[in-house]
PyMOL Python script that loads the backbone (N, CA, C, O; Angstrom):
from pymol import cmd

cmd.read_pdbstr("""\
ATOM      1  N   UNK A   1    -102.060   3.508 -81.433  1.00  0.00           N
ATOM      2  CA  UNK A   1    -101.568   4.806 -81.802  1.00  0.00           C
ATOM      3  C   UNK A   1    -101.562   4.942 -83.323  1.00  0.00           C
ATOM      4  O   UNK A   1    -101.010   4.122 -84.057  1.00  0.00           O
ATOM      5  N   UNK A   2    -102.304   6.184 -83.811  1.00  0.00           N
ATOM      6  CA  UNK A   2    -102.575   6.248 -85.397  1.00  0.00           C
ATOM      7  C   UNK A   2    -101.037   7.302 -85.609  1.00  0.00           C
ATOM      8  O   UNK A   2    -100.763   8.308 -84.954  1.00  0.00           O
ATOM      9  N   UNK A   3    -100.327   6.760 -86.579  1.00  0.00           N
ATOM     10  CA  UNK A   3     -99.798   7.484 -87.239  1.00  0.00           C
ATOM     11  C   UNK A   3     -99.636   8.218 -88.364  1.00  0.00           C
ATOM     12  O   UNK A   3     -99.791   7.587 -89.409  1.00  0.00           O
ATOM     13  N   UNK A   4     -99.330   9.544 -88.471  1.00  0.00           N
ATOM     14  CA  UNK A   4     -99.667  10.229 -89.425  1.00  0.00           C
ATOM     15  C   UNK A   4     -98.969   9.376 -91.027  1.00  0.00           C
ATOM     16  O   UNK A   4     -97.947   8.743 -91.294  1.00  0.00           O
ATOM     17  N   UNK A   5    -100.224   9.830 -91.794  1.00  0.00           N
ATOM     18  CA  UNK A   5     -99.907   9.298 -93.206  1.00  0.00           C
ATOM     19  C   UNK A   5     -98.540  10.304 -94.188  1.00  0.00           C
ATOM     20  O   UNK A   5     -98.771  11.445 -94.590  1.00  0.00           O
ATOM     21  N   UNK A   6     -97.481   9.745 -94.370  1.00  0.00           N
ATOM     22  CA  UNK A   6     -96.566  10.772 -95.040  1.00  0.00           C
ATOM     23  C   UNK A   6     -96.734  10.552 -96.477  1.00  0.00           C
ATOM     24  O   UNK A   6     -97.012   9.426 -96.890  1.00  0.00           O
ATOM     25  N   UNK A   7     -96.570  11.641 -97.346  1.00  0.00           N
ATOM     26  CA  UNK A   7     -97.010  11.636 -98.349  1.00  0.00           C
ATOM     27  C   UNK A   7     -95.867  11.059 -99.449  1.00  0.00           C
ATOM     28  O   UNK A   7     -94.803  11.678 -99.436  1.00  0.00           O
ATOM     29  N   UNK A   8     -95.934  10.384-100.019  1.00  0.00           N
ATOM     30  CA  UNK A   8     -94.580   9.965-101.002  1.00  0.00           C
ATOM     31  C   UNK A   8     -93.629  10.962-101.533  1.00  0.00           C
ATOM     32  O   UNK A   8     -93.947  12.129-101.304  1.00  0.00           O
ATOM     33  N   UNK A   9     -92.483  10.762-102.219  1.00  0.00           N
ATOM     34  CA  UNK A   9     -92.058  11.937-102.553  1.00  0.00           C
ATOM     35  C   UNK A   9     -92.526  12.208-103.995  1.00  0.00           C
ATOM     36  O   UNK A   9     -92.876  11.230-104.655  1.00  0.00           O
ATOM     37  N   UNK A  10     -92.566  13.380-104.531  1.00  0.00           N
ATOM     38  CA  UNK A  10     -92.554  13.756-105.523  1.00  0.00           C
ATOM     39  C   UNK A  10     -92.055  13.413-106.883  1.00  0.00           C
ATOM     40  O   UNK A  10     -90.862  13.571-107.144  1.00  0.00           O
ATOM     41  N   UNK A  11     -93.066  12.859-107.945  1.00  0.00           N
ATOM     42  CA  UNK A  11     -92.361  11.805-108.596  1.00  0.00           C
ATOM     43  C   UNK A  11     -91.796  13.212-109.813  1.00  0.00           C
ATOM     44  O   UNK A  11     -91.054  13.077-110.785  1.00  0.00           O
ATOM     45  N   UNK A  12     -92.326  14.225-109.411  1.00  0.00           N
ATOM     46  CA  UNK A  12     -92.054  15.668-110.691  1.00  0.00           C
ATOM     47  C   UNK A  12     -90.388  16.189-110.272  1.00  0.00           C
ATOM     48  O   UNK A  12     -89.934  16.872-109.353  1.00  0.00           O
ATOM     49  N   UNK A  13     -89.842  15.557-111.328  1.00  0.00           N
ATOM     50  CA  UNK A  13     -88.124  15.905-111.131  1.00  0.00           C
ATOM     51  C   UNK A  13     -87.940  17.307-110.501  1.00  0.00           C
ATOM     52  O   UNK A  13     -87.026  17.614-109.734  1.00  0.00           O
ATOM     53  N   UNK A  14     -89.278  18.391-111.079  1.00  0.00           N
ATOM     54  CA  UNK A  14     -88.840  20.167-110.963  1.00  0.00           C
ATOM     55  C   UNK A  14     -89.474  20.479-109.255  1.00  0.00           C
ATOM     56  O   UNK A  14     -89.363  21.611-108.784  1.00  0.00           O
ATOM     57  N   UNK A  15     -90.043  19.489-108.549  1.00  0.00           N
ATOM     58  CA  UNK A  15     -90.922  20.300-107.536  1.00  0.00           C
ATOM     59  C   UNK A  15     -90.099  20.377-106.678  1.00  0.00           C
ATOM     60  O   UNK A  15     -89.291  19.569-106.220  1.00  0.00           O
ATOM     61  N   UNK A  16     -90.370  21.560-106.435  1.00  0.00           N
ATOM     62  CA  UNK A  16     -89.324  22.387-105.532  1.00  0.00           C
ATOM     63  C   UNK A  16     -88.289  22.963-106.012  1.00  0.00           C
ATOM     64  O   UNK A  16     -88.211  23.851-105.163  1.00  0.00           O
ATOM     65  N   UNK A  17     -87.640  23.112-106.533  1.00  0.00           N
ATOM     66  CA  UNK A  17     -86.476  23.479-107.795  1.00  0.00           C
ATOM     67  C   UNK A  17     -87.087  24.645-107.733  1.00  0.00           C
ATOM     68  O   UNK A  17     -88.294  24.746-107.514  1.00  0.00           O
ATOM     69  N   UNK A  18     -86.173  25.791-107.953  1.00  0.00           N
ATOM     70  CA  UNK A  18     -86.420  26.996-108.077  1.00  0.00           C
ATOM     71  C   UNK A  18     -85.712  27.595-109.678  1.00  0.00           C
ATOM     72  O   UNK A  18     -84.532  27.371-109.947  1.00  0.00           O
ATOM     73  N   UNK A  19     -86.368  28.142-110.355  1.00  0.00           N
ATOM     74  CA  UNK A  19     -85.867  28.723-111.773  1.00  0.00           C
ATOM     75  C   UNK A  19     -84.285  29.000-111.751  1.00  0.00           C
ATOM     76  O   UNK A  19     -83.330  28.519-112.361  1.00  0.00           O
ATOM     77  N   UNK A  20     -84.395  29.703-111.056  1.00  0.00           N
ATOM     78  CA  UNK A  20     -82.808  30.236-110.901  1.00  0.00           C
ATOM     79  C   UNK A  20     -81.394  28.871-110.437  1.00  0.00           C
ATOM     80  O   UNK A  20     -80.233  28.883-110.847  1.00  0.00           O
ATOM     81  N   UNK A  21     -82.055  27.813-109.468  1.00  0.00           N
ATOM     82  CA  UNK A  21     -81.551  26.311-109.348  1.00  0.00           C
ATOM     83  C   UNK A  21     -81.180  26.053-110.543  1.00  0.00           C
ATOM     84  O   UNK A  21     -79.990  26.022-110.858  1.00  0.00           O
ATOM     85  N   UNK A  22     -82.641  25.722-111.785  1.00  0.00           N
ATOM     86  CA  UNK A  22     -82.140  25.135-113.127  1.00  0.00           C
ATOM     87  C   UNK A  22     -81.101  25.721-113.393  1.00  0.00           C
ATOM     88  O   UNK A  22     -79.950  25.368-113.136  1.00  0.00           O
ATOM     89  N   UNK A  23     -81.621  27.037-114.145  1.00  0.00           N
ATOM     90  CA  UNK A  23     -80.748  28.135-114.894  1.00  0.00           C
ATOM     91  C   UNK A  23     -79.042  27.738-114.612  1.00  0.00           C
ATOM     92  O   UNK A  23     -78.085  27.533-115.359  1.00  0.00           O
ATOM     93  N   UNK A  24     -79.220  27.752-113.296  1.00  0.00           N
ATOM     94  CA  UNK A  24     -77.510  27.776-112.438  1.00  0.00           C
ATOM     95  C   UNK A  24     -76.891  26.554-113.416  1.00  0.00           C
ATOM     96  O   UNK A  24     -76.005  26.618-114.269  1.00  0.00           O
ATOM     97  N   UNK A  25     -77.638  25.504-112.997  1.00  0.00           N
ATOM     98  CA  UNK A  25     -77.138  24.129-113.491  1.00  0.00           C
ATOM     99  C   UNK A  25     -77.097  23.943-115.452  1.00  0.00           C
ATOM    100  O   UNK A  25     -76.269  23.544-116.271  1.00  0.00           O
ATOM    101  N   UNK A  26     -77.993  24.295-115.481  1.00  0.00           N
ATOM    102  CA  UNK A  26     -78.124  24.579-117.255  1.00  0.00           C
ATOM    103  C   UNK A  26     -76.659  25.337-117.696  1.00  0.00           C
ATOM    104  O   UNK A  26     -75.881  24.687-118.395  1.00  0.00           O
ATOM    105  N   UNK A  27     -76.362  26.464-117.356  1.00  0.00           N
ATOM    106  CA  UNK A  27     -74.948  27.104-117.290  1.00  0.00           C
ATOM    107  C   UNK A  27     -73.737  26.352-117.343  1.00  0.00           C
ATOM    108  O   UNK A  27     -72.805  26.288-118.145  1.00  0.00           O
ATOM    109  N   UNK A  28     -74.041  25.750-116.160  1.00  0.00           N
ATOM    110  CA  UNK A  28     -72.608  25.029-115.317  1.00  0.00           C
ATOM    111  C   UNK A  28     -72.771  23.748-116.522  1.00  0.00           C
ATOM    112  O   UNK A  28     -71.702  23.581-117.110  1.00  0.00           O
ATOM    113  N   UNK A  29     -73.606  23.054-116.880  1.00  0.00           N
ATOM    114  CA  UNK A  29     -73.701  22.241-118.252  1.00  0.00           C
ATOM    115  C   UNK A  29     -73.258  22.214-119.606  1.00  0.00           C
ATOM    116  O   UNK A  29     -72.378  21.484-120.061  1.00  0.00           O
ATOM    117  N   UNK A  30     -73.870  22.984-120.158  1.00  0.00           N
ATOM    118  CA  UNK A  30     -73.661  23.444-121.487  1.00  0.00           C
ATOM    119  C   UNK A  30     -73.036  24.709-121.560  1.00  0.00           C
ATOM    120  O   UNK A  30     -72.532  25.079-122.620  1.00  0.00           O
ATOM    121  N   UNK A  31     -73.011  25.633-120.220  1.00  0.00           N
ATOM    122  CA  UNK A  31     -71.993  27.448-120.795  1.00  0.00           C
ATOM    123  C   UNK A  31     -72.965  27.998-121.636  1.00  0.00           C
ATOM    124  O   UNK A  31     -73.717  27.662-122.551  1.00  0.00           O
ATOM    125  N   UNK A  32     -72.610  29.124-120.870  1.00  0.00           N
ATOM    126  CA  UNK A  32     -73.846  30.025-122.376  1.00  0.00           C
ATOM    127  C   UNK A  32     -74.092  30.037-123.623  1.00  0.00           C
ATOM    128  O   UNK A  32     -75.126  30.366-124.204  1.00  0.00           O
ATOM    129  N   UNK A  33     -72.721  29.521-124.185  1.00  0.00           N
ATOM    130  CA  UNK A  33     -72.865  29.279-125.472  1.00  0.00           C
ATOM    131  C   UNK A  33     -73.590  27.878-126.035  1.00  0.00           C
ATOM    132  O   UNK A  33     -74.164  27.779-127.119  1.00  0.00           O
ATOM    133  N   UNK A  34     -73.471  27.118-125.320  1.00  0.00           N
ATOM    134  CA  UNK A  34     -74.036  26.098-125.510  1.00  0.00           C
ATOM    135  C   UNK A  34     -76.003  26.461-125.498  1.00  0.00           C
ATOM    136  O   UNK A  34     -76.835  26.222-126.373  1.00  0.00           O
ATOM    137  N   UNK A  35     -76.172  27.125-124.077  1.00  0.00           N
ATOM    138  CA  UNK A  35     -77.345  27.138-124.000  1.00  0.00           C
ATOM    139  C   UNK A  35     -78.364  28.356-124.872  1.00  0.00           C
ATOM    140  O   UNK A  35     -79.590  28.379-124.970  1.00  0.00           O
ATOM    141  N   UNK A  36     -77.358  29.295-125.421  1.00  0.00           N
ATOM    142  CA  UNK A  36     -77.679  30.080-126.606  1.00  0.00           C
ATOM    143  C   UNK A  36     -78.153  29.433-128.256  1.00  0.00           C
ATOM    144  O   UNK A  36     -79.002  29.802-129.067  1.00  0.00           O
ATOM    145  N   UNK A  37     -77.349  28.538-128.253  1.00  0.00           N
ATOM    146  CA  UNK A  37     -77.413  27.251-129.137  1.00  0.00           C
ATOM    147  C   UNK A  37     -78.979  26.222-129.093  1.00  0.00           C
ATOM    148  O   UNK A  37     -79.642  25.731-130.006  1.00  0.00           O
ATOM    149  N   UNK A  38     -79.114  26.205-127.875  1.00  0.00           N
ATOM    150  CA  UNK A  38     -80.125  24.962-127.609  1.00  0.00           C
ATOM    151  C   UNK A  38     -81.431  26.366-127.375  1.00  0.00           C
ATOM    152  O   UNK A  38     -82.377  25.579-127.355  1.00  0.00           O
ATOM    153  N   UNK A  39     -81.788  27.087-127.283  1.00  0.00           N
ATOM    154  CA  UNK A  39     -82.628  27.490-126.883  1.00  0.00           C
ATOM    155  C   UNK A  39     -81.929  29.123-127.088  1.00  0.00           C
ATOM    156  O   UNK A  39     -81.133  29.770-126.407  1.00  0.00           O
ATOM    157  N   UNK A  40     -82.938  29.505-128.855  1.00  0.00           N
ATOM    158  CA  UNK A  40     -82.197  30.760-128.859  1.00  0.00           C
ATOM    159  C   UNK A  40     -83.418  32.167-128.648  1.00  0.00           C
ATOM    160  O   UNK A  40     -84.384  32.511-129.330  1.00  0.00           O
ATOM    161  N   UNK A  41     -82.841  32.685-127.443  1.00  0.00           N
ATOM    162  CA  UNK A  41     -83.225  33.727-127.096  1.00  0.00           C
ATOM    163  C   UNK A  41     -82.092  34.706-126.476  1.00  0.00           C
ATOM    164  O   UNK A  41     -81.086  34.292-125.901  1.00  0.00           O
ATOM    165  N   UNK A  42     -82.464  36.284-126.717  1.00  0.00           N
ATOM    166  CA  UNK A  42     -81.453  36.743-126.724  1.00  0.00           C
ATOM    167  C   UNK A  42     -81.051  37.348-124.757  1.00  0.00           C
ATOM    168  O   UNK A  42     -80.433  38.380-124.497  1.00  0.00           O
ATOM    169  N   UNK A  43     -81.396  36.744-124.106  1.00  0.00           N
ATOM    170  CA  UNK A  43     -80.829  36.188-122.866  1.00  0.00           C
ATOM    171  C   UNK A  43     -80.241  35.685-122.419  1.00  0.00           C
ATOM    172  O   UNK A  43     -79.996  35.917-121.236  1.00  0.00           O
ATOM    173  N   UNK A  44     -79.535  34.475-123.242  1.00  0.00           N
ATOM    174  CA  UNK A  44     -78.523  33.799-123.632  1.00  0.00           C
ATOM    175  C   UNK A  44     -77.422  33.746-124.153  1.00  0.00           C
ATOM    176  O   UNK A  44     -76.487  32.965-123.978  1.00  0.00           O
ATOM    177  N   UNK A  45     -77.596  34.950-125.074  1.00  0.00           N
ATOM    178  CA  UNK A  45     -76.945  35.293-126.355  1.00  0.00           C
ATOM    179  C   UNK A  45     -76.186  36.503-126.152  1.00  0.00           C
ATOM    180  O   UNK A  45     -74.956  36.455-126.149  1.00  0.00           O
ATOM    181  N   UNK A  46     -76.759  37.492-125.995  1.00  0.00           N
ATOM    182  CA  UNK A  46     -76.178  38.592-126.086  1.00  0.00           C
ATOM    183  C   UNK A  46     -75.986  39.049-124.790  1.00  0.00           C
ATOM    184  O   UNK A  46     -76.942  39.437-124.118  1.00  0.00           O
ATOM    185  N   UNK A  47     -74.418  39.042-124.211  1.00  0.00           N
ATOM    186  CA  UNK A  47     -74.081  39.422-122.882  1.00  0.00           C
ATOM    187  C   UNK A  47     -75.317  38.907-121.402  1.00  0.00           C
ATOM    188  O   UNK A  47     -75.846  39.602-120.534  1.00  0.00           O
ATOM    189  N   UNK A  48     -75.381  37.605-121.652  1.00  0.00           N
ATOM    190  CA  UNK A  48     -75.737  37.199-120.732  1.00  0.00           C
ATOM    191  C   UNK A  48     -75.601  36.932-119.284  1.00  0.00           C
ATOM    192  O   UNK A  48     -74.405  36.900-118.994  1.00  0.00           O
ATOM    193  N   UNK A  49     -76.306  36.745-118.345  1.00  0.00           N
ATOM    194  CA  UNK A  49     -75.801  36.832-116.951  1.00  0.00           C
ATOM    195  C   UNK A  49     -77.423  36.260-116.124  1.00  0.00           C
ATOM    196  O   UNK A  49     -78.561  36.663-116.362  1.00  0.00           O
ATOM    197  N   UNK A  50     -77.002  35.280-115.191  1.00  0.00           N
ATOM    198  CA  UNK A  50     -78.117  35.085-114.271  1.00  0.00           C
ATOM    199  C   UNK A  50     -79.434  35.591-114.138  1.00  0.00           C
ATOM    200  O   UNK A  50     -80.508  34.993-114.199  1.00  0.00           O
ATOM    201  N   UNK A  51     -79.092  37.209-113.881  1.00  0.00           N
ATOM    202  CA  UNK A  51     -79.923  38.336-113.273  1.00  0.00           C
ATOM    203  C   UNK A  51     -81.028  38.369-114.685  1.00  0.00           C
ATOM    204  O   UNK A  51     -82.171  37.929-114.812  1.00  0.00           O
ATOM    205  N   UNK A  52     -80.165  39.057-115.587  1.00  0.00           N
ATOM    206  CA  UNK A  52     -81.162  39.049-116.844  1.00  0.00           C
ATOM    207  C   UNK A  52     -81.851  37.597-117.087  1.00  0.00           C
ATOM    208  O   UNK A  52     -83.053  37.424-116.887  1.00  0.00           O
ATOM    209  N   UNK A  53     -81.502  37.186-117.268  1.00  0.00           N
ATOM    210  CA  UNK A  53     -82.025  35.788-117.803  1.00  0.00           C
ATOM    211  C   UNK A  53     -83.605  35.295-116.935  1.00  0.00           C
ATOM    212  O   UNK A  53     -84.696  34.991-117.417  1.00  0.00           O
ATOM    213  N   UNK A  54     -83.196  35.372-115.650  1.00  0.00           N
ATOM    214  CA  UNK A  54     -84.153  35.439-114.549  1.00  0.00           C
ATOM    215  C   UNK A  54     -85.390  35.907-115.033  1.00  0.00           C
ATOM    216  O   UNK A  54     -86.353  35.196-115.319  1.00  0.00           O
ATOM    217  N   UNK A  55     -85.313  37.292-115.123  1.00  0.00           N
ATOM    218  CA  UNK A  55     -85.804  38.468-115.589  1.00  0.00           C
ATOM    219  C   UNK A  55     -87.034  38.192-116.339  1.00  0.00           C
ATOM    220  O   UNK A  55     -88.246  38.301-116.154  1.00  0.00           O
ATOM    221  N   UNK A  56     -85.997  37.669-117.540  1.00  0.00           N
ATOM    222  CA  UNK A  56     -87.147  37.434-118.783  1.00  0.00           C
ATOM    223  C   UNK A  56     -87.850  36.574-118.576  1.00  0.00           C
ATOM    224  O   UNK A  56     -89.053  36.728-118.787  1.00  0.00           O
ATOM    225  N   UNK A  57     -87.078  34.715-117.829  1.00  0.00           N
ATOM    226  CA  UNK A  57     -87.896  33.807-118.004  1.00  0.00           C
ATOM    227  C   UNK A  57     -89.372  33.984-117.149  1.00  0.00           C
ATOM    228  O   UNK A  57     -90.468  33.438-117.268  1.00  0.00           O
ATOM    229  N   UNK A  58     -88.862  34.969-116.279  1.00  0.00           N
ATOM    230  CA  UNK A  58     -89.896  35.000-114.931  1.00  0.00           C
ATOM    231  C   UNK A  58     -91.712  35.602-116.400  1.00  0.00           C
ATOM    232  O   UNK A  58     -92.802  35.054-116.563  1.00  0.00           O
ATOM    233  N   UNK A  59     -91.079  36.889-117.071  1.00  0.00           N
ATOM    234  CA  UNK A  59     -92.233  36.885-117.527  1.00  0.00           C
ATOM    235  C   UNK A  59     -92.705  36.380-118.871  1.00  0.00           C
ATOM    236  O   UNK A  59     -93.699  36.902-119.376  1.00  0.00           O
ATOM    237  N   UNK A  60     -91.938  35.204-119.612  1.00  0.00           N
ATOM    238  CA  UNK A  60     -92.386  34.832-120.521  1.00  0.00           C
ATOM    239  C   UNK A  60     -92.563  33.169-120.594  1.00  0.00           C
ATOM    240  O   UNK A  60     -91.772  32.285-120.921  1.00  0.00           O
ATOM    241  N   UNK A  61     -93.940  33.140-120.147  1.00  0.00           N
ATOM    242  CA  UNK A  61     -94.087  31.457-119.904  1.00  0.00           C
ATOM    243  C   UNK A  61     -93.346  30.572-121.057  1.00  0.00           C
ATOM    244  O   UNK A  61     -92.623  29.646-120.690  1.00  0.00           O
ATOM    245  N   UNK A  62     -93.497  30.817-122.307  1.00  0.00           N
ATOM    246  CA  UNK A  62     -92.817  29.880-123.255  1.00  0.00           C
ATOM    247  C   UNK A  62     -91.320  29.588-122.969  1.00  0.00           C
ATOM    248  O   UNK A  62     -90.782  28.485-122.871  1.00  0.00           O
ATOM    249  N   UNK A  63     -90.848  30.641-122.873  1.00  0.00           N
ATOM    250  CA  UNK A  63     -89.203  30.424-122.843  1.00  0.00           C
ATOM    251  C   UNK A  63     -88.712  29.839-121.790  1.00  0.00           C
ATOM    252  O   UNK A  63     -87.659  29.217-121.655  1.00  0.00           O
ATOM    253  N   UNK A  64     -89.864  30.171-120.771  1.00  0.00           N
ATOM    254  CA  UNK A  64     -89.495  28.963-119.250  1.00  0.00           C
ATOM    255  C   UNK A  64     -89.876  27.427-119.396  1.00  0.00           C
ATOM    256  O   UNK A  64     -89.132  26.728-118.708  1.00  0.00           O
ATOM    257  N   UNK A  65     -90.469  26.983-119.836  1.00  0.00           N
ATOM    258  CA  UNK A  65     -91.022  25.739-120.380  1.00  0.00           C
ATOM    259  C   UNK A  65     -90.053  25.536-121.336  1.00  0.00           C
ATOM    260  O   UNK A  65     -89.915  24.338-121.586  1.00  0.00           O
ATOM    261  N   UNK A  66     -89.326  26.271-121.966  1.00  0.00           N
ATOM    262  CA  UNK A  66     -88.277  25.559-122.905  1.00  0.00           C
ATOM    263  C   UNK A  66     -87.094  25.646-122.003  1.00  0.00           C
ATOM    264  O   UNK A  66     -86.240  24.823-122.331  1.00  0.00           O
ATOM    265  N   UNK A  67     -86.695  26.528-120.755  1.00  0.00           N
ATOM    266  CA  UNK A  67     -85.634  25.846-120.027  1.00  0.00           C
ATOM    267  C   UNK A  67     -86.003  24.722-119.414  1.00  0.00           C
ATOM    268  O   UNK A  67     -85.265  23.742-119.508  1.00  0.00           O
ATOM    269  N   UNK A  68     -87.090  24.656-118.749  1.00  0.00           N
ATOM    270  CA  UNK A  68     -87.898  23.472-117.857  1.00  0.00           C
ATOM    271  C   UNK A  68     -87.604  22.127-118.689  1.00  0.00           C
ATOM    272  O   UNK A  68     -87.032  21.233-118.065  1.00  0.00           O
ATOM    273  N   UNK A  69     -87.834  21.966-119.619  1.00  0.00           N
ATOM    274  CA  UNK A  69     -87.580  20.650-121.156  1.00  0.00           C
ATOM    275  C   UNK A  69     -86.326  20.752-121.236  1.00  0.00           C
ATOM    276  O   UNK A  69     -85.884  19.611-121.100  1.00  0.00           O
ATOM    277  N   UNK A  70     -84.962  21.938-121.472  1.00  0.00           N
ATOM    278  CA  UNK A  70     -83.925  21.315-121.629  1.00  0.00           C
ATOM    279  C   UNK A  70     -83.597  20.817-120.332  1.00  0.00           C
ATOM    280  O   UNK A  70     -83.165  19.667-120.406  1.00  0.00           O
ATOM    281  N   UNK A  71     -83.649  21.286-119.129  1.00  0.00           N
ATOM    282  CA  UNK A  71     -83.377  20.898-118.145  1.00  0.00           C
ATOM    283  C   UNK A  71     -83.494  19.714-117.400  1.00  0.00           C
ATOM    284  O   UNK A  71     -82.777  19.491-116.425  1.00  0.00           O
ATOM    285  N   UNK A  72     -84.812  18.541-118.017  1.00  0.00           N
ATOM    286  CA  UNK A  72     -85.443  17.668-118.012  1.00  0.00           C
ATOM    287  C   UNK A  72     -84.501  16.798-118.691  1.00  0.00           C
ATOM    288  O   UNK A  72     -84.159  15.791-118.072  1.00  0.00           O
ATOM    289  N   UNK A  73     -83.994  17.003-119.897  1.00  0.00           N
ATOM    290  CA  UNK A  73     -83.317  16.615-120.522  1.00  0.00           C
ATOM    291  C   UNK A  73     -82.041  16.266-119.956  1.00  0.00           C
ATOM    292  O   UNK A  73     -81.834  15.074-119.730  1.00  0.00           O
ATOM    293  N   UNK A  74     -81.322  16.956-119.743  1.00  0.00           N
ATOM    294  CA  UNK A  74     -80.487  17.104-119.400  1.00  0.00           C
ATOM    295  C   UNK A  74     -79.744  16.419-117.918  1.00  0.00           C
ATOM    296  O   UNK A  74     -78.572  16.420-117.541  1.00  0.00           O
ATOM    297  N   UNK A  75     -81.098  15.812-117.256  1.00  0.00           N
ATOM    298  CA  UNK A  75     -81.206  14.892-116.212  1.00  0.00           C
ATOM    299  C   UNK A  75     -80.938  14.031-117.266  1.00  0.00           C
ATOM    300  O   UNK A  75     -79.907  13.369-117.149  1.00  0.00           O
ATOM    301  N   UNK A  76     -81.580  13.878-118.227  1.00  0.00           N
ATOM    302  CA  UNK A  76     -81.905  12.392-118.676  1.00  0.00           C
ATOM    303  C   UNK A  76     -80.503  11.841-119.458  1.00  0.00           C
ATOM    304  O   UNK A  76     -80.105  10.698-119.685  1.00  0.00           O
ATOM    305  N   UNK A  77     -80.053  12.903-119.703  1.00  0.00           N
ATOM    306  CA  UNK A  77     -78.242  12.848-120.390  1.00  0.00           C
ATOM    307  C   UNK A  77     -77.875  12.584-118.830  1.00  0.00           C
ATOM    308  O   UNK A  77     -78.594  11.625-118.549  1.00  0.00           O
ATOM    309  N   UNK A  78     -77.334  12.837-117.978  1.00  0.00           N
ATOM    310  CA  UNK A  78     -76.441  12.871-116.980  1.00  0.00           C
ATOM    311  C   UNK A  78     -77.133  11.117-116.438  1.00  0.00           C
ATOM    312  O   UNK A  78     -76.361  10.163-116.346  1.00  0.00           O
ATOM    313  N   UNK A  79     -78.037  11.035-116.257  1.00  0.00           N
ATOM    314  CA  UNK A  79     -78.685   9.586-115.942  1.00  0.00           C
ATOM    315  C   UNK A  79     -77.857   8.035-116.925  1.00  0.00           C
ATOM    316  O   UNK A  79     -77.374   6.970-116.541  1.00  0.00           O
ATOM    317  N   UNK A  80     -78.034   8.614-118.159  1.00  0.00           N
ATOM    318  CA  UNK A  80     -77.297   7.663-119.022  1.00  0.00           C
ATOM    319  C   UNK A  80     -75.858   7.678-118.958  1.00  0.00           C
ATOM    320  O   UNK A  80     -75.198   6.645-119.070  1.00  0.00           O
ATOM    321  N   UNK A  81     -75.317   8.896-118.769  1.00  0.00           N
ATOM    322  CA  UNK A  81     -73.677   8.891-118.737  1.00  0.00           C
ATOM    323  C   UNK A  81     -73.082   8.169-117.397  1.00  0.00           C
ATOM    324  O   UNK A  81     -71.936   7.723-117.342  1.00  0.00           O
ATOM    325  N   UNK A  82     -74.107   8.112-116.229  1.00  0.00           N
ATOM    326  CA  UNK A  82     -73.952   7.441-115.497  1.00  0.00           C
ATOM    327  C   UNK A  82     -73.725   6.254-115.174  1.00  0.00           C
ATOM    328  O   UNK A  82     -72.947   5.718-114.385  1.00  0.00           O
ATOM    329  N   UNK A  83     -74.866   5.731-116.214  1.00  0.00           N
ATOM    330  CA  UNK A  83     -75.129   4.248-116.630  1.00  0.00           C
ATOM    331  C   UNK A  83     -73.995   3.336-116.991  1.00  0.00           C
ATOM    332  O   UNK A  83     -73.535   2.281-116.554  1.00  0.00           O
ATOM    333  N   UNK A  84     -73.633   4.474-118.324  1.00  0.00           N
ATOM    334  CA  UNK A  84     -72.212   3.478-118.515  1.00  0.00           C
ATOM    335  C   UNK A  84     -71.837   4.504-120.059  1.00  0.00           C
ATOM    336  O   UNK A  84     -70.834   4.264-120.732  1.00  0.00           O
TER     337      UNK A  84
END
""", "prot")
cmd.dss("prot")
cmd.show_as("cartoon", "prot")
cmd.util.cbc("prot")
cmd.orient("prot")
């Protein structure tokens, strides 16, 4: 009996993650102010909220790639605080 080959998991921290997933967690992290700070766009900044934020990243590839990197990051902080 051949059994089907399963594919490993995904070694890309983001696959499957949905924008709005990060975003949530980026928030719940640093607070808007924080993330206004790390990455300044005015989505962040000026009366910010989920919905907008969404919005913009959906159509401006750069600024999503710079949440995608802090967010990356930001594994990599929570990984070490873990550590010790």
């Amino acid at each position: 009996m051949n059994r089907p080959m399963t594919a490993p998991p995904p070694r890309d921290p983001l696959h499957g993650l949905t924008l709005e997933a990060m975003l949530t967690e980026l928030v719940a992290y640093f607070g808007w102010p924080g993330l206004g700070e790390r990455i300044a766009i005015r989505c962040f900044t000026s009366e910010p909220s989920i919905a907008s934020s969404l919005k913009f990243l959906r159509k401006t590839p750069w600024a999503r790639e710079k949440v995608e990197s802090l967010y990356l990051f930001m594994l990599r902080e929570r990984a070490r605080a873990a550590r010790g």
